[in-house]
Biopython code that builds the backbone (N, CA, C, O; Angstrom):
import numpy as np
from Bio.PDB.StructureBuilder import StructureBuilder

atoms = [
    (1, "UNK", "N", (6.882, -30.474, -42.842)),
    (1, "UNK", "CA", (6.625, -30.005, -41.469)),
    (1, "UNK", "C", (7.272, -28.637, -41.277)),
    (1, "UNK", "O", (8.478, -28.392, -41.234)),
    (2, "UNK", "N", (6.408, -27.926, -41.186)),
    (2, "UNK", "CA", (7.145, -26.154, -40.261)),
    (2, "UNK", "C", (8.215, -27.056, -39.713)),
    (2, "UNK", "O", (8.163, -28.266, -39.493)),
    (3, "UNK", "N", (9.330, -26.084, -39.518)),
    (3, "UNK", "CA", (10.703, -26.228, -38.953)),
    (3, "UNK", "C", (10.474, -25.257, -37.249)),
    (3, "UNK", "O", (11.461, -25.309, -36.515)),
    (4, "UNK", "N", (9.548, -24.652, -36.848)),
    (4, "UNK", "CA", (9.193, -24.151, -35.701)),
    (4, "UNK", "C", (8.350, -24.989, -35.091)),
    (4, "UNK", "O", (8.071, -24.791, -33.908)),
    (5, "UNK", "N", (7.807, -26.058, -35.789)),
    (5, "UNK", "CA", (6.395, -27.189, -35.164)),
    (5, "UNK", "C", (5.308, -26.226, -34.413)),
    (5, "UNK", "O", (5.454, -25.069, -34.018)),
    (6, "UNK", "N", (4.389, -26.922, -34.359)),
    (6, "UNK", "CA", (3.080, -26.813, -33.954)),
    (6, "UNK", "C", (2.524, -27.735, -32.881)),
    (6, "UNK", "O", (2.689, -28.953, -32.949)),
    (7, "UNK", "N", (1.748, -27.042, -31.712)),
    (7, "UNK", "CA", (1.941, -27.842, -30.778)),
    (7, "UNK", "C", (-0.043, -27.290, -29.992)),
    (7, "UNK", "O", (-0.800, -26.324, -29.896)),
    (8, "UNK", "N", (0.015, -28.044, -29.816)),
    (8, "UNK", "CA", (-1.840, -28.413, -28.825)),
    (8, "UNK", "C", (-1.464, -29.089, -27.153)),
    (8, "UNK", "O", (-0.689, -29.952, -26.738)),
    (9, "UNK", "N", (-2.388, -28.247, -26.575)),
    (9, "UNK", "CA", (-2.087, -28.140, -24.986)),
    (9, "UNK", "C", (-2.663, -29.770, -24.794)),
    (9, "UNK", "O", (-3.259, -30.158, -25.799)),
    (10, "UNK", "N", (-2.609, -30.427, -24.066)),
    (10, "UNK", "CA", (-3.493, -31.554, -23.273)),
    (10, "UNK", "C", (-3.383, -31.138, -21.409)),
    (10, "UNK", "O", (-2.617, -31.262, -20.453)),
    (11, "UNK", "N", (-4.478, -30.692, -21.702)),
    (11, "UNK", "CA", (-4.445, -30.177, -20.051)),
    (11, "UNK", "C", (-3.322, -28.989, -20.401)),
    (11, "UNK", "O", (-3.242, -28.622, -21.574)),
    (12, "UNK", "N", (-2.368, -28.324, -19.290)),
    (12, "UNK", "CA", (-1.489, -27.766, -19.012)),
    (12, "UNK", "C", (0.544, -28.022, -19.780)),
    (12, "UNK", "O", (1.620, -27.444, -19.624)),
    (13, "UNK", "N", (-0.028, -29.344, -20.661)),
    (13, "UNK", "CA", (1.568, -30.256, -21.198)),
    (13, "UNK", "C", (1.047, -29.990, -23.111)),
    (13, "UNK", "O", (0.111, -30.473, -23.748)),
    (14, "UNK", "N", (2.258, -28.927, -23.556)),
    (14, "UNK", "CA", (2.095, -29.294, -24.517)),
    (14, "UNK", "C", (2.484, -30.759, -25.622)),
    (14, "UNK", "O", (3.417, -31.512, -25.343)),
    (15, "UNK", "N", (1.520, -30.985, -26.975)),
    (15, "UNK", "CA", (1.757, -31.884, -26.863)),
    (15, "UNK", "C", (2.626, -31.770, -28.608)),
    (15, "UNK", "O", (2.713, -30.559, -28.810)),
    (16, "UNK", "N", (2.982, -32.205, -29.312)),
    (16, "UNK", "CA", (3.523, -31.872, -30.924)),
    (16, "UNK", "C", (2.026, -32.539, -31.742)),
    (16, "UNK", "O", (1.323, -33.527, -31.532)),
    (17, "UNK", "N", (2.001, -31.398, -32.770)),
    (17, "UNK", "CA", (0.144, -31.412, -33.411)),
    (17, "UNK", "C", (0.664, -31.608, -34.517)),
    (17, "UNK", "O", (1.864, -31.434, -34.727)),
    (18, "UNK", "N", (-0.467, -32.141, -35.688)),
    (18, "UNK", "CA", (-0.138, -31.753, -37.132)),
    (18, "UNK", "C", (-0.851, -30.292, -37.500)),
    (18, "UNK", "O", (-1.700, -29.655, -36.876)),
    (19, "UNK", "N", (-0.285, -30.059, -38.550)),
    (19, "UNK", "CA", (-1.182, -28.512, -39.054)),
    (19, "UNK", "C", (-2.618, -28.733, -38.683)),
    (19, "UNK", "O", (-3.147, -27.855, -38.003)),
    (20, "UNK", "N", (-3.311, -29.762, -39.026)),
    (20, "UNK", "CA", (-4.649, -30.094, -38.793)),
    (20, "UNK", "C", (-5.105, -29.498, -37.617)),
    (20, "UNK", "O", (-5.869, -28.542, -37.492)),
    (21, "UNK", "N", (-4.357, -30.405, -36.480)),
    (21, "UNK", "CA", (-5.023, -31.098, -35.238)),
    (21, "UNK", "C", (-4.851, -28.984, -34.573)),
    (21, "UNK", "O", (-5.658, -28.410, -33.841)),
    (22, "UNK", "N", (-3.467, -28.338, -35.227)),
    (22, "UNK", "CA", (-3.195, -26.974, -34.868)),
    (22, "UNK", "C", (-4.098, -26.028, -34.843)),
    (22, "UNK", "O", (-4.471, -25.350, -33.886)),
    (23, "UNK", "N", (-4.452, -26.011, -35.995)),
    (23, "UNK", "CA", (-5.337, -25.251, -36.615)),
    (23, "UNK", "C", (-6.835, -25.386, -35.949)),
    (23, "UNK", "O", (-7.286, -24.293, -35.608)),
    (24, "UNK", "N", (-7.408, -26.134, -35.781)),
    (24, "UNK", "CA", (-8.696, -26.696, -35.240)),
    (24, "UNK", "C", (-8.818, -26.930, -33.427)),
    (24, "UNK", "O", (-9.705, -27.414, -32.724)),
    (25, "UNK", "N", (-7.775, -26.465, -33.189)),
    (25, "UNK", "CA", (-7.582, -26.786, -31.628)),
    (25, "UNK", "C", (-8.679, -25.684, -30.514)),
    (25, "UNK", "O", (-8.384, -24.564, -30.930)),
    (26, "UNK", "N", (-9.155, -25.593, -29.999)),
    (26, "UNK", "CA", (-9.767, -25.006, -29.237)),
    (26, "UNK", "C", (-8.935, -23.721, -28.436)),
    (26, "UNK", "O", (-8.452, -24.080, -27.362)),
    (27, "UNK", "N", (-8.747, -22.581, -28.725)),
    (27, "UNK", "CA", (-7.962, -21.579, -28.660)),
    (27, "UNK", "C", (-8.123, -21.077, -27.391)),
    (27, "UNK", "O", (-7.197, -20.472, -26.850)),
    (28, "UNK", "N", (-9.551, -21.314, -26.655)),
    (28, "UNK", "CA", (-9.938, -20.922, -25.213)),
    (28, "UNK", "C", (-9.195, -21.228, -24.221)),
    (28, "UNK", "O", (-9.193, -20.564, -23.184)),
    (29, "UNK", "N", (-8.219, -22.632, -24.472)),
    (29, "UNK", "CA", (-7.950, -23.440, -23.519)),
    (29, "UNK", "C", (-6.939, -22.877, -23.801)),
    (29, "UNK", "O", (-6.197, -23.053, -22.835)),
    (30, "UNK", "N", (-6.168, -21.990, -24.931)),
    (30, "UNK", "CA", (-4.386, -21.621, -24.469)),
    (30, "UNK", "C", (-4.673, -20.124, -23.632)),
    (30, "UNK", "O", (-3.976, -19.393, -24.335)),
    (31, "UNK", "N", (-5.137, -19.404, -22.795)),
    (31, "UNK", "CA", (-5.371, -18.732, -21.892)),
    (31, "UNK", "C", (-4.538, -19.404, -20.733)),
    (31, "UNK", "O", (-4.804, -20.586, -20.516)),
    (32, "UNK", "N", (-3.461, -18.744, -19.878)),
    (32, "UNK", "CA", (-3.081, -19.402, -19.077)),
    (32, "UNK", "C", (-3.675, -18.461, -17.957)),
    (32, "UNK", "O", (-4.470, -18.791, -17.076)),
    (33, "UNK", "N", (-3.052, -17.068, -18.206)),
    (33, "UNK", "CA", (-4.187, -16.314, -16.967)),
    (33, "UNK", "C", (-3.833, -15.235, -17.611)),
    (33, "UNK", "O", (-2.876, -14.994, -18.346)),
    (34, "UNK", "N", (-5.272, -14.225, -17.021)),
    (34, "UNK", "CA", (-5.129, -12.990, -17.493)),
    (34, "UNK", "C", (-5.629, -12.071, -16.204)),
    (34, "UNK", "O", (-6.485, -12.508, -15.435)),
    (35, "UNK", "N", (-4.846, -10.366, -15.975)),
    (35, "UNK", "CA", (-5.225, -9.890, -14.721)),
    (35, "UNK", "C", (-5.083, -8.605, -14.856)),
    (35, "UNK", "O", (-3.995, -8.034, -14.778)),
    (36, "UNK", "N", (-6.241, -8.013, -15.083)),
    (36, "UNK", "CA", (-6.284, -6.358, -14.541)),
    (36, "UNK", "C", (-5.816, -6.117, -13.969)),
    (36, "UNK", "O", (-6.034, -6.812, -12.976)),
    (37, "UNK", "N", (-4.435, -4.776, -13.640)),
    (37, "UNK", "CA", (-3.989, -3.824, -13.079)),
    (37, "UNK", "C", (-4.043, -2.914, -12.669)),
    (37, "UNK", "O", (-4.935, -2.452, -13.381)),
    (38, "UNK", "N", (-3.757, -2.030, -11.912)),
    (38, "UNK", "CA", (-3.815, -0.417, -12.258)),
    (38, "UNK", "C", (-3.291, -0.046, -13.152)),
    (38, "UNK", "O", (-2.077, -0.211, -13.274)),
    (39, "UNK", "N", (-4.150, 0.680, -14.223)),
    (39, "UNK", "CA", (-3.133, 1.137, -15.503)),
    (39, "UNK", "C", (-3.064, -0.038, -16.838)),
    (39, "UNK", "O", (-2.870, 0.162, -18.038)),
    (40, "UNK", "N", (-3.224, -0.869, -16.345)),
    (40, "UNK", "CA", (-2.960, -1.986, -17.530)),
    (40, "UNK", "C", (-3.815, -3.568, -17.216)),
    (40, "UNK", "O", (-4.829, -3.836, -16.571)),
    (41, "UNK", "N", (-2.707, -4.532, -18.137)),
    (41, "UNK", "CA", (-3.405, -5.518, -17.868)),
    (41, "UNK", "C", (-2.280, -6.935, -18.020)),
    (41, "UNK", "O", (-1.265, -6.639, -18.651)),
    (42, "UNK", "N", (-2.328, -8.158, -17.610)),
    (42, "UNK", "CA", (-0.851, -8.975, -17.843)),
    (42, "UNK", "C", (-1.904, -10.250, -18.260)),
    (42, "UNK", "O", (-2.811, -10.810, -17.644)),
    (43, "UNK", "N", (-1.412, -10.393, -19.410)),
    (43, "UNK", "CA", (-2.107, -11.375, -20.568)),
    (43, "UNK", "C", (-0.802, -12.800, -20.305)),
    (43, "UNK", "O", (0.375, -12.473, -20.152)),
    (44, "UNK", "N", (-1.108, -13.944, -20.290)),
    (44, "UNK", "CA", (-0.465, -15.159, -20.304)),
    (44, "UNK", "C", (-1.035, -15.884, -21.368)),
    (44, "UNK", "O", (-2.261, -15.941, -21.470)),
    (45, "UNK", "N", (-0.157, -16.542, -22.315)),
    (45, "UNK", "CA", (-1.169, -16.974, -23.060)),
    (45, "UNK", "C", (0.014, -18.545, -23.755)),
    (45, "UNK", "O", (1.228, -18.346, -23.699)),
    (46, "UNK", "N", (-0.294, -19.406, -24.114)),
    (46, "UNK", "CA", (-0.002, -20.645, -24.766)),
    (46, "UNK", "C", (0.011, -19.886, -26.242)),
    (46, "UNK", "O", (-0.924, -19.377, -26.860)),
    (47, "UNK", "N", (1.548, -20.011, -26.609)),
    (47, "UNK", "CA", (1.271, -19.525, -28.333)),
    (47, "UNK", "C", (1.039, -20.798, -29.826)),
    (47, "UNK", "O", (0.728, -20.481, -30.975)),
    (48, "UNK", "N", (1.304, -22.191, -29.318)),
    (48, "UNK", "CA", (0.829, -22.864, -30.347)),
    (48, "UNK", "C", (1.776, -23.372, -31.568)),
    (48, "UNK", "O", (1.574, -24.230, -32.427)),
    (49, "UNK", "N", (3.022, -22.413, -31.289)),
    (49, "UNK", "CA", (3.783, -22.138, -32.527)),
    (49, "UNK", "C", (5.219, -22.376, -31.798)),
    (49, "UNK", "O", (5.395, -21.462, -30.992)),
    (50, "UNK", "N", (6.048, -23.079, -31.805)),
    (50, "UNK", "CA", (7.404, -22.994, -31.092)),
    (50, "UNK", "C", (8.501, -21.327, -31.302)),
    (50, "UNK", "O", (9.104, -21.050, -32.339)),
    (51, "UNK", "N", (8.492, -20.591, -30.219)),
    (51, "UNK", "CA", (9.026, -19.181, -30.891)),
    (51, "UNK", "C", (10.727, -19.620, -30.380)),
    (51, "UNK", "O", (11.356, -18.611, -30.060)),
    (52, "UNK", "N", (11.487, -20.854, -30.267)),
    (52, "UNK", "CA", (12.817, -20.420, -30.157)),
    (52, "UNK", "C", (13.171, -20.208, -31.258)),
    (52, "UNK", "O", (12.790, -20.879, -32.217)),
    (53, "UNK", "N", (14.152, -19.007, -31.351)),
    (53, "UNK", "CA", (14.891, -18.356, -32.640)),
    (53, "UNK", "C", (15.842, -19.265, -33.058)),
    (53, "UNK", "O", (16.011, -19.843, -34.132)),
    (54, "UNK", "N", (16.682, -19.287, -31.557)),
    (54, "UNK", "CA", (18.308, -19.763, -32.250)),
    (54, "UNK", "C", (18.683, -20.674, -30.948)),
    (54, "UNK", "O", (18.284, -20.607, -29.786)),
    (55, "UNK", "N", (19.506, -21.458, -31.525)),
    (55, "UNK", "CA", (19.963, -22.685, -30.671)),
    (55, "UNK", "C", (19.153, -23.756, -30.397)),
    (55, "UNK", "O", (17.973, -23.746, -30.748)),
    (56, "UNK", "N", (19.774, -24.924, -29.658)),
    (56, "UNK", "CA", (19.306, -25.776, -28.781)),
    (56, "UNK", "C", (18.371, -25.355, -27.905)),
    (56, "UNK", "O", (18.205, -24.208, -27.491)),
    (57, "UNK", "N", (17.383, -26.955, -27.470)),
    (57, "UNK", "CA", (16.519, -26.642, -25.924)),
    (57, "UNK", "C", (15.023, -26.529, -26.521)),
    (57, "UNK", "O", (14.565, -26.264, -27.633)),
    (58, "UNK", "N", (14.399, -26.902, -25.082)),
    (58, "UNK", "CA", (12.834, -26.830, -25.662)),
    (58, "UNK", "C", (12.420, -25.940, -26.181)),
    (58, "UNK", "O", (12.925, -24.846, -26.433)),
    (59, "UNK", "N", (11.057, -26.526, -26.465)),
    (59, "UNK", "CA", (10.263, -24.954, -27.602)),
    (59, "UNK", "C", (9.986, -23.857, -26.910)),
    (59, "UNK", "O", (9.956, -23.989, -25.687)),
    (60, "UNK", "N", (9.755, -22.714, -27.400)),
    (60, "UNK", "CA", (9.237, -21.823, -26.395)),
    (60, "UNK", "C", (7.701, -21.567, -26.975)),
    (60, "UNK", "O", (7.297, -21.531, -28.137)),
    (61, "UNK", "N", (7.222, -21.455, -26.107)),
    (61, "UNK", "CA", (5.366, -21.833, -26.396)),
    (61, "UNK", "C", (4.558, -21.047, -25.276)),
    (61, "UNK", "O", (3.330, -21.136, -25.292)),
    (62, "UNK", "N", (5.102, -20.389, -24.440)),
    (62, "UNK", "CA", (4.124, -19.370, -23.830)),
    (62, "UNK", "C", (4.767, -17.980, -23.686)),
    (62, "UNK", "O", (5.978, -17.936, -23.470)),
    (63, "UNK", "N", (4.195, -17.056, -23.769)),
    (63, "UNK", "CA", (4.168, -15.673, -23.849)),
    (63, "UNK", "C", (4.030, -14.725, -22.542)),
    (63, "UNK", "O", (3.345, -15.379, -21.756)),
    (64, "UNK", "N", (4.280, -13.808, -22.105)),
    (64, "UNK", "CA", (3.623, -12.842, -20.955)),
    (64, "UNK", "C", (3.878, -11.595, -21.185)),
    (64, "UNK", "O", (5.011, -11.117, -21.253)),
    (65, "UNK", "N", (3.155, -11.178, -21.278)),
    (65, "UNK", "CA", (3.245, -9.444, -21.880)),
    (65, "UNK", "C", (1.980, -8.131, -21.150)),
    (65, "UNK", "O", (0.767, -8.178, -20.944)),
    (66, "UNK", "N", (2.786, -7.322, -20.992)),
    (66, "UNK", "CA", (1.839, -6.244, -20.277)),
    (66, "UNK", "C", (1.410, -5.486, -21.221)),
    (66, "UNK", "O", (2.248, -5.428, -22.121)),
    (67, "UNK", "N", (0.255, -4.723, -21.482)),
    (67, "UNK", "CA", (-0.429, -4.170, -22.127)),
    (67, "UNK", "C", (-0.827, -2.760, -21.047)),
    (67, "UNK", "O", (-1.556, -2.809, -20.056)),
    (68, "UNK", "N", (-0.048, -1.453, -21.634)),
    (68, "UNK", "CA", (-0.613, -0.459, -20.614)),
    (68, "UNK", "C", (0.677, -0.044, -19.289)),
    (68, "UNK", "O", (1.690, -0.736, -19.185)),
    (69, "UNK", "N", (0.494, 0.792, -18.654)),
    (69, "UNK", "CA", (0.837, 1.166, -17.514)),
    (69, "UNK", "C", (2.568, 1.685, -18.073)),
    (69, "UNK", "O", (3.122, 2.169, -19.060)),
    (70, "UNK", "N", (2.842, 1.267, -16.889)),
    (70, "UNK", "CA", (4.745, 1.885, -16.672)),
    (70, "UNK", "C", (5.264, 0.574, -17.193)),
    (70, "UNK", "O", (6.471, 0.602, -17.435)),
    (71, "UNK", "N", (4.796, -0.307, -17.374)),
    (71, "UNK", "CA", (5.459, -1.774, -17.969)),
    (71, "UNK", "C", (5.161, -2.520, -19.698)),
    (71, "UNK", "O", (5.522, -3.498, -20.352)),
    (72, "UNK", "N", (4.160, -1.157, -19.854)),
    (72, "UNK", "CA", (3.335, -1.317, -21.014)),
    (72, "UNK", "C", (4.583, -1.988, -22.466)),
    (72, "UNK", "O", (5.607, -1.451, -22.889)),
    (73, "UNK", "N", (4.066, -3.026, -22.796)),
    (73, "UNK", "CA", (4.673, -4.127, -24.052)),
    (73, "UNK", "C", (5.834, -5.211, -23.077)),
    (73, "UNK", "O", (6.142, -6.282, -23.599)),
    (74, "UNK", "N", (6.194, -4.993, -22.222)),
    (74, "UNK", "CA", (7.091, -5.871, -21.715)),
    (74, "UNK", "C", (6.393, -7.409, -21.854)),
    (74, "UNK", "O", (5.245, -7.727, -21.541)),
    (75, "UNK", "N", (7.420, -8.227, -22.406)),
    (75, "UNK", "CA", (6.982, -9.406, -22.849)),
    (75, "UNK", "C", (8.368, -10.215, -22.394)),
    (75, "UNK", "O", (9.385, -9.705, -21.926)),
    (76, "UNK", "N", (8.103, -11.688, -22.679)),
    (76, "UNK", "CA", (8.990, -12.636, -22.307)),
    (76, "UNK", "C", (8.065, -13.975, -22.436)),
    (76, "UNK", "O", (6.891, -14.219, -22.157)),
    (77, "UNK", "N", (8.809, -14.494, -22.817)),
    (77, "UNK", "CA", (8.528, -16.075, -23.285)),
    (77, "UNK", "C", (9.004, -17.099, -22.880)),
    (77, "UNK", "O", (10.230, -17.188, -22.945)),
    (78, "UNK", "N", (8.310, -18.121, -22.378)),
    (78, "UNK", "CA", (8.693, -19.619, -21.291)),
    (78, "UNK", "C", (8.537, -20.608, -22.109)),
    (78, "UNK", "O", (7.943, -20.486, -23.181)),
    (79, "UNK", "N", (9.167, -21.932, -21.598)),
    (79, "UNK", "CA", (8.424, -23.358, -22.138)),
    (79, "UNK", "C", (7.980, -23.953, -21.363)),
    (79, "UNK", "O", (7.850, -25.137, -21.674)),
    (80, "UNK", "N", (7.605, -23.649, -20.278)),
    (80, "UNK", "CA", (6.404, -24.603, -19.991)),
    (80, "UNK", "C", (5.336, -23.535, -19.463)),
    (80, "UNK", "O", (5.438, -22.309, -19.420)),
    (81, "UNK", "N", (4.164, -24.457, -19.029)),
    (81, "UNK", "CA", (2.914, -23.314, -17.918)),
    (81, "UNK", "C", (3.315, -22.851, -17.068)),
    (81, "UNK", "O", (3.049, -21.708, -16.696)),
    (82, "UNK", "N", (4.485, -24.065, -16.244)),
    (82, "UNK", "CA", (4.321, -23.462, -14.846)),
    (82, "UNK", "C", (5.119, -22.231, -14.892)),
    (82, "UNK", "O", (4.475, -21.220, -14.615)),
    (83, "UNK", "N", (6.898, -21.989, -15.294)),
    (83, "UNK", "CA", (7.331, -20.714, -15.725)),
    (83, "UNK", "C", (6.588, -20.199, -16.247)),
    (83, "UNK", "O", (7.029, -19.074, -16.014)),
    (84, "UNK", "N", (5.377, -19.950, -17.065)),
    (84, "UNK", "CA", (4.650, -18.845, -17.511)),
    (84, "UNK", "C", (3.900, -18.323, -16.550)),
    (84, "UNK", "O", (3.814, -17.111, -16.348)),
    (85, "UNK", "N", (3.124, -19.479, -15.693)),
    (85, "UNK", "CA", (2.158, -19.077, -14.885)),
    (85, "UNK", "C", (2.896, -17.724, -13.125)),
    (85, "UNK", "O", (2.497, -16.785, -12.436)),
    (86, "UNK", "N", (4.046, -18.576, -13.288)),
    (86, "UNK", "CA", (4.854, -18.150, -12.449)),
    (86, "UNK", "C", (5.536, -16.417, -12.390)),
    (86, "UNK", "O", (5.569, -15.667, -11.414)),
    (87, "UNK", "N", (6.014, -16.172, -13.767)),
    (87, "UNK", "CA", (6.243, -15.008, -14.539)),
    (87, "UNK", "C", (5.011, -13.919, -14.043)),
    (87, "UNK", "O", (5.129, -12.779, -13.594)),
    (88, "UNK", "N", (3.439, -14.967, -14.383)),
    (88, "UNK", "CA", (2.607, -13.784, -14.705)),
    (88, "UNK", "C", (2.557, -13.373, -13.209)),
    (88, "UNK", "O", (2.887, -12.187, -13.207)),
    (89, "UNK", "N", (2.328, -13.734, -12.043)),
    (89, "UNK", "CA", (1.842, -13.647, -11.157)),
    (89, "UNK", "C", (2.745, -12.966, -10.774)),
    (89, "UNK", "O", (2.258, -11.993, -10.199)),
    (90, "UNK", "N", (4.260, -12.918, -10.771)),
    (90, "UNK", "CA", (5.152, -12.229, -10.230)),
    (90, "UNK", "C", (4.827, -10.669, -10.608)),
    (90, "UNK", "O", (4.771, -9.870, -9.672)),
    (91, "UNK", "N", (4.527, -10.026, -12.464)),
    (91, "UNK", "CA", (4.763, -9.270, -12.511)),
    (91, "UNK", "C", (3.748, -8.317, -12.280)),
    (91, "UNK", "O", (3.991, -7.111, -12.316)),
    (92, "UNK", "N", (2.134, -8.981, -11.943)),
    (92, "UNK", "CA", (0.767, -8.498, -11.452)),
    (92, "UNK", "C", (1.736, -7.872, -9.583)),
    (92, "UNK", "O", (1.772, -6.789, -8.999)),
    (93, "UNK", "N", (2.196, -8.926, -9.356)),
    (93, "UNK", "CA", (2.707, -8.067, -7.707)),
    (93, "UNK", "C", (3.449, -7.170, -7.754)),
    (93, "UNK", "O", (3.610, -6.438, -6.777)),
    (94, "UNK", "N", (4.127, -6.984, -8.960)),
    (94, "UNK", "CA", (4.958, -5.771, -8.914)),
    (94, "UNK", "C", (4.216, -4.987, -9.481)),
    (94, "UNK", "O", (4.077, -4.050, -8.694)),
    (95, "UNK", "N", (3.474, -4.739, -10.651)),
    (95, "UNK", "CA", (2.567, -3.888, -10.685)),
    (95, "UNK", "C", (1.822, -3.632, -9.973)),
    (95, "UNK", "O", (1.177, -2.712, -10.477)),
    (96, "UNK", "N", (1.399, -3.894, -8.916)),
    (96, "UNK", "CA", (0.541, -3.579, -7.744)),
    (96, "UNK", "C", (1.387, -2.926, -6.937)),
    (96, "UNK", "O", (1.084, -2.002, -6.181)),
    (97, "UNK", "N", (2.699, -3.511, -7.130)),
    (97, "UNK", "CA", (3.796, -2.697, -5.977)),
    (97, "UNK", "C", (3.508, -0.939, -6.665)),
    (97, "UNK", "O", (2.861, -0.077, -6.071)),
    (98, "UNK", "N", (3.927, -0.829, -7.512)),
    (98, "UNK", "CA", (3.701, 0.125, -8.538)),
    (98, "UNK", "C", (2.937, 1.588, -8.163)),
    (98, "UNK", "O", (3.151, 2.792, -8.021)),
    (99, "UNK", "N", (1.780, 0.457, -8.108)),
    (99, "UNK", "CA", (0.138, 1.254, -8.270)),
    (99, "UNK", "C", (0.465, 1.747, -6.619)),
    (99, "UNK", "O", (0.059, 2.896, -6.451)),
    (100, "UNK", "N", (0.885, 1.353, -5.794)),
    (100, "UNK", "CA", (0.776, 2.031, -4.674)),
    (100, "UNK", "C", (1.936, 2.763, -4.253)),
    (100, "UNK", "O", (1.877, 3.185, -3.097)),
    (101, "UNK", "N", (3.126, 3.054, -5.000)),
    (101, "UNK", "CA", (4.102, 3.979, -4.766)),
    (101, "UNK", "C", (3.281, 5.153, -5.401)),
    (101, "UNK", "O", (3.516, 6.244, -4.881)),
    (102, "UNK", "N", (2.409, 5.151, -6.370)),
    (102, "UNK", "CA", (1.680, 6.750, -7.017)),
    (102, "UNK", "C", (0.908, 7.286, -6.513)),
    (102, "UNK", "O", (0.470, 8.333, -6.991)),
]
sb = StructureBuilder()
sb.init_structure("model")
sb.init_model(0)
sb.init_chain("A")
sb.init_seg("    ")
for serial, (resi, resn, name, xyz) in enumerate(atoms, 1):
    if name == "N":
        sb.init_residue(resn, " ", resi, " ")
    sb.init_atom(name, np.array(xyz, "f"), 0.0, 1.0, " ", f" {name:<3s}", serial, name[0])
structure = sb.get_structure()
């Protein structure tokens, strides 16, 4: 077994996969949200792959990263949807805050 595990959404809860079930999983469904900006764009996404480095504590399995603008590559990583979903939406309002100070 990978020592990072592998993991498949059911609904919004990830669940622990084998390489198989990983590999073959329907990739559409790890989209958590995605949102045009001014200037850019803020991608949310389910990564599939557990990214904690070091220590204790759940996996980390979702991503949020800006692509573009004054925030362009800023990324950060959650374990669950709802902190991801939460993240993304915050940083679409501040980029909007953004777009209207220029």
């Amino acid at each position: 077994m990978n020592r990072r595990g592998y993991y498949i959404l059911a609904g919004h809860e990830p669940r622990v996969a084998t390489l198989k079930q990983w590999a073959t999983a329907n990739r559409a469904d790890w989209v958590v949200s995605k949102s045009k900006v001014p200037g850019g764009e803020v991608s949310t996404v389910f990564l599939g792959i557990d990214h904690r480095m070091f220590g204790e504590g759940p996996p980390v399995l979702f991503e949020t990263m800006v692509f573009g603008g004054r925030m362009d590559e800023h990324q950060m990583r959650f374990c669950t949807w709802k902190e991801a979903l939460a993240h993304h939406k915050q940083l679409v309002q501040q980029l909007r805050g953004y777009a209207s100070d220029e």
